[in-house]
C-alpha positions in Angstrom: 0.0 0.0 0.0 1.1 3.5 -0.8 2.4 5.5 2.7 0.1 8.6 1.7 -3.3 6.3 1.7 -4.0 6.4 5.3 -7.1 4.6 5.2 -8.5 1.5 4.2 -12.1 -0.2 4.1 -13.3 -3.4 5.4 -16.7 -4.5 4.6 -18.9 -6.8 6.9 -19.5 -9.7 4.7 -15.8 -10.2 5.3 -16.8 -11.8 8.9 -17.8 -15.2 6.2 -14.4 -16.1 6.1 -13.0 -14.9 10.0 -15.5 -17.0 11.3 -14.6 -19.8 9.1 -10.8 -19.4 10.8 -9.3 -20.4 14.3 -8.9 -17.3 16.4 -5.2 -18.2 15.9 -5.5 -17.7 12.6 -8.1 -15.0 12.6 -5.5 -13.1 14.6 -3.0 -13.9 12.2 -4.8 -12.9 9.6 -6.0 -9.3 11.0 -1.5 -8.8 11.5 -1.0 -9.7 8.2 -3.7 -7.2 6.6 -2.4 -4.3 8.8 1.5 -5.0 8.1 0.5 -5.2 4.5 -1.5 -1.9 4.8 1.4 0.2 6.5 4.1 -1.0 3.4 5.6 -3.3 5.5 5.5 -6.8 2.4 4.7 -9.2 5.3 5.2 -12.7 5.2 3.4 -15.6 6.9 3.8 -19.3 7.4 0.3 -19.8 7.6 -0.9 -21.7 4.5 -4.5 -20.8 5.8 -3.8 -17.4 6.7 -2.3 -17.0 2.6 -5.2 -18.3 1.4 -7.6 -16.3 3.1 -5.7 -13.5 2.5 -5.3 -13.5 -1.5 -8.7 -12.1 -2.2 -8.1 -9.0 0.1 -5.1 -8.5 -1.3 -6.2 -8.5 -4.9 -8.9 -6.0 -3.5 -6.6 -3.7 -1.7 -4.8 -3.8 -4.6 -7.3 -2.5 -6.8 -8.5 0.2 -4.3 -5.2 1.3 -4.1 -4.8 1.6 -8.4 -8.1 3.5 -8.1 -6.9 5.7 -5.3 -3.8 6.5 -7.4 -5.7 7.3 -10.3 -8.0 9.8 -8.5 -4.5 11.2 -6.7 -2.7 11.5 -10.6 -6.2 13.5 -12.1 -6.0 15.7 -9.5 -2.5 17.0 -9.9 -3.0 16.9 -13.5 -6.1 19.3 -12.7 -3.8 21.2 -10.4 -1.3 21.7 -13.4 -3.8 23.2 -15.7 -5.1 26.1 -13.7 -6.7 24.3 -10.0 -8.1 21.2 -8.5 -11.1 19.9 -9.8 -14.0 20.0 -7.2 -14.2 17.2 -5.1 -18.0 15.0 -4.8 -18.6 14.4 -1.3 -14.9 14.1 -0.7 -15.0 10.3 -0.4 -12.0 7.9 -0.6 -13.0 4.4 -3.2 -14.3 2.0 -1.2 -11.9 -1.0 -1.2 -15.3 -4.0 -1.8 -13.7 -7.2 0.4 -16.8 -9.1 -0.2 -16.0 -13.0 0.0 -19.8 -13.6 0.8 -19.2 -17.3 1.2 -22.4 -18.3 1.9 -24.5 -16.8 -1.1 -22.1 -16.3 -3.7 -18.4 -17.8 -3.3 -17.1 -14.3 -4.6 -13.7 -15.6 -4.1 -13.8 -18.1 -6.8 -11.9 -17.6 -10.5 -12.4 -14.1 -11.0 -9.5 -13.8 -7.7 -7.7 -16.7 -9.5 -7.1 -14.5 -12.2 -4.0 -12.6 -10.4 0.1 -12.2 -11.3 1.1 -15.7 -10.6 0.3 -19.1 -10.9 0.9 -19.7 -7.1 -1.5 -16.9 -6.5 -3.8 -18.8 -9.0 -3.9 -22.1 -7.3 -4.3 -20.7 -3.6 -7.3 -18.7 -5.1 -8.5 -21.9 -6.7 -8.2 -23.9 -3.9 -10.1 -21.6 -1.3 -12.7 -21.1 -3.7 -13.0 -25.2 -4.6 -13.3 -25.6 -0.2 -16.0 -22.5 0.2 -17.9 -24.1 -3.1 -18.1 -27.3 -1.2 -19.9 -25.3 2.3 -21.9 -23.2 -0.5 -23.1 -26.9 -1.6 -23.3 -28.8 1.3 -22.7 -26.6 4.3 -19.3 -28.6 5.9 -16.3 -26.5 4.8 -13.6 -27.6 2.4 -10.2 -28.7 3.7 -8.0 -29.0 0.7 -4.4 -27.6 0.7 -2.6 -28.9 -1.5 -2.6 -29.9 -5.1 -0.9 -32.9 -7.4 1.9 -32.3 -10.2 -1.1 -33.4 -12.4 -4.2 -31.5 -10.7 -1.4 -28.2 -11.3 -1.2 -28.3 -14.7 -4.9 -29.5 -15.1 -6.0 -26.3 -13.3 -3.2 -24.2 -15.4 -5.4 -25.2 -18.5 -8.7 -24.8 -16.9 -7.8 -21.1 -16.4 -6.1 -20.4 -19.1 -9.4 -21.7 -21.4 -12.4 -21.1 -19.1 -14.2 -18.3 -17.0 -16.0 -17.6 -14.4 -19.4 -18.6 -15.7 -18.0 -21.9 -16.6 -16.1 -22.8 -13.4 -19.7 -22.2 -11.9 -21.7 -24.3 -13.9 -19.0 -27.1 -13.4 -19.2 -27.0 -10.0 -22.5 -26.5 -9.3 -23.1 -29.7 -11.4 -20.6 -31.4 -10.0 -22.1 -31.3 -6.4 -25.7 -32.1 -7.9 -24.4 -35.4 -9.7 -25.6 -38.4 -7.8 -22.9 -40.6 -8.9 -20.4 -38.0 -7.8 -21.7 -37.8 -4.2 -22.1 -42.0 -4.1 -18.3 -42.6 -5.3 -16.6 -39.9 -3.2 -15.8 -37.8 -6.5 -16.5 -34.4 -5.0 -13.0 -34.0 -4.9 -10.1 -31.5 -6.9 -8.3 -34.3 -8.4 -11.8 -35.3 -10.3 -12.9 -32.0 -11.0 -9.8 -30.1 -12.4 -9.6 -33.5 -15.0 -10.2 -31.7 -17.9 -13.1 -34.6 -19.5 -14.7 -34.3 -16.3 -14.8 -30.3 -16.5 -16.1 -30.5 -19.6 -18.4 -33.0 -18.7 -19.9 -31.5 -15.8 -20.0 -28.1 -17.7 -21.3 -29.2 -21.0 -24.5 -30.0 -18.8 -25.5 -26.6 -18.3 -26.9 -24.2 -15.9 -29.9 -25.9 -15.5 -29.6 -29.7 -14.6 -31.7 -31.7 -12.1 -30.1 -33.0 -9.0 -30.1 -36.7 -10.6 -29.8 -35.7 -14.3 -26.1 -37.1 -14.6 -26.3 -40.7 -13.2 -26.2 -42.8 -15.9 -23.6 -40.6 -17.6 -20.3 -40.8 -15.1 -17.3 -38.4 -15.5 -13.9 -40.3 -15.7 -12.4 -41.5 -12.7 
């Protein structure tokens, strides 16, 4: 963050993922955010804790390009004969929204960020907040396979948002799925079970797919 910013916004819907932390962690998490506020490039041993925090970071991020951009047209305003008037003198609003409930906000639109390692860790905390959206127990996954890596890799190089969504949502209404213990990374991220589970639509019945089984 830049030193001039001196303020930040959090939004409520961010207590969906606190609560979904150990207070350890939840106090780990809160050090980590302020460190990273005040410019001081933290660092944290915490897989959980880098997971959790790679969403607000992409969204600090952002409020902070928008900030900047406000600061830059004002100076250029300032150059050219005064400061423009200001609306309501408000800061942008950094939007930490990972409603994971309702929505799963997290999901591939915060995979989409520098690095693949940023990519996976995005991935992977939306795969285990898609499984509580689904079925209400939280997701415990941590760690991918060599294979399931460079099966995500294509996924998002190839797909969006929308179709991440549709594959998961089918994924977790497939019968067959559920019976065999498939609800898992491995199967999903296999790209003829993707396409699979996506080529079904946005509209399947809960049993619709049980006669017509992914791969293993």
């Amino acid at each position: 963050m830049a030193k001039d910013k001196k303020s930040f916004v959090l939004y409520c819907d961010l207590i969906h993922t606190v609560n979904k932390l150990s207070d350890e962690d939840s106090g780990k998490l809160l050090k980590h955010l302020l460190k990273y506020v005040n410019d001081e490039d933290p660092e944290t041993d915490s897989p959980i804790v880098d997971i959790a925090f790679e969403p607000i970071k992409q969204q600090l991020k952002r409020d902070l390009k928008d900030w900047e951009s406000k600061i830059n047209k004002r100076r250029e305003a300032g150059k050219k004969g005064g400061l423009a008037k200001a609306s309501n003198a408000k800061q942008s609003k950094a939007n930490l929204a990972v409603n994971v409930t309702d929505t799963v906000n997290v999901s591939v639109n915060e995979i989409k960020v520098d690095t693949f390692t940023g990519k996976k860790k995005g991935f992977i905390l939306w795969f285990n907040q898609s499984k509580f959206k689904y079925t209400g127990k939280q997701g415990k996954s941590k760690v991918l396979t060599k294979t399931d890596e460079s099966n995500l890799k294509k996924l998002i190089d190839s797909y969006e948002q929308s179709d991440f969504d549709i594959a998961i949502k089918n994924l977790y209404n497939s019968k067959w799925a559920q019976e065999n213990n498939m609800r898992t990374i491995s199967h999903f991220v296999r790209i003829e079970n993707f396409n699979k589970y996506l080529e079904q639509g946005d509209t399947v019945s809960e049993y619709k797919n049980v006669n017509n089984q992914p791969a293993n």
